[in-house]
C-alpha positions, 0 to 999 in steps of 0.5 A: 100145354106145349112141350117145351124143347131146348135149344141144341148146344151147337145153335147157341155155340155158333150164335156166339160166334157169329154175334161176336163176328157181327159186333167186331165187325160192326164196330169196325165199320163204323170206327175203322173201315180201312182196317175193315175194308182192307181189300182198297188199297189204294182207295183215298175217299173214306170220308166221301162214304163214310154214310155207306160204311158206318150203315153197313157196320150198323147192319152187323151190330143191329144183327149182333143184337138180335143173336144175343136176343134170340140166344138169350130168349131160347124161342124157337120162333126167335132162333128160326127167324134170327138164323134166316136174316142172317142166311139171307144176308150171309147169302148176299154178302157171298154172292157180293164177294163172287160178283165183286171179288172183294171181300175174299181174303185173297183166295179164289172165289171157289175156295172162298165160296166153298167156306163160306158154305160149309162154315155159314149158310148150312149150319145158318140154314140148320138152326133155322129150319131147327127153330121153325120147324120146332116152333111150328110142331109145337103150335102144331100139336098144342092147337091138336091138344086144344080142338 
């Protein structure tokens, strides 16, 4: 039988941040982009990509969904391919702000970089690697117990 190991306090404190983060702004893509989007001023066509924001607000709600899933499962498996999409995606949505410069809330892009960094990807990249590498030690030892 396989050892069961909990779940660290800070993996599901910081899954209910970010699902809280993903679904507010998910549902802002969806129903308030101007709002979302504030960095186009001057940007008249919401309507003409409407397809475009309400996919990316489906996007964040569809990730929001999976956090709660995975928080709520407490599946090390789970917790370590959940906090790897969203280390993915993090990773693109900051590399789209570097490229861009939007989405940067006014800061210079190494300020905002730096931020991102230390308050996304590492600990996204920490509570993945604490999902896969627990799920694979405990398929690890249970096949060792059995053979």
């Amino acid at each position: 039988m396989a050892k069961h190991t909990a779940m660290p306090k800070w993996i599901f404190y910081f899954g209910c941040f970010l699902t809280f983060i993903g679904v507010t702004a998910g549902l802002l893509g969806i129903f308030s982009p101007t709002m979302f989007f504030n960095d186009f001023p001057n940007f008249a066509q919401w309507d003409e990509i409407g397809y475009v924001t309400t996919g990316w607000g489906i996007r964040n709600l569809g990730m929001g969904l999976a956090m709660i899933l995975a928080l709520w499962m407490k599946t090390p498996s789970v917790i370590g391919a959940v906090f790897a999409m969203r280390f993915v995606t993090e990773s693109g949505d900051l590399l789209n702000s570097l490229i861009t410069g939007h989405g940067t809330l006014g800061l210079p892009l190494g300020v905002f970089a730096a931020g991102w960094i230390v308050l996304f990807l590492i600990p996204e990249a920490m509570a993945a690697r604490w999902g896969l590498t627990t799920a694979f030690g405990t398929k690890s030892n249970s096949s060792e117990k059995q053979g």
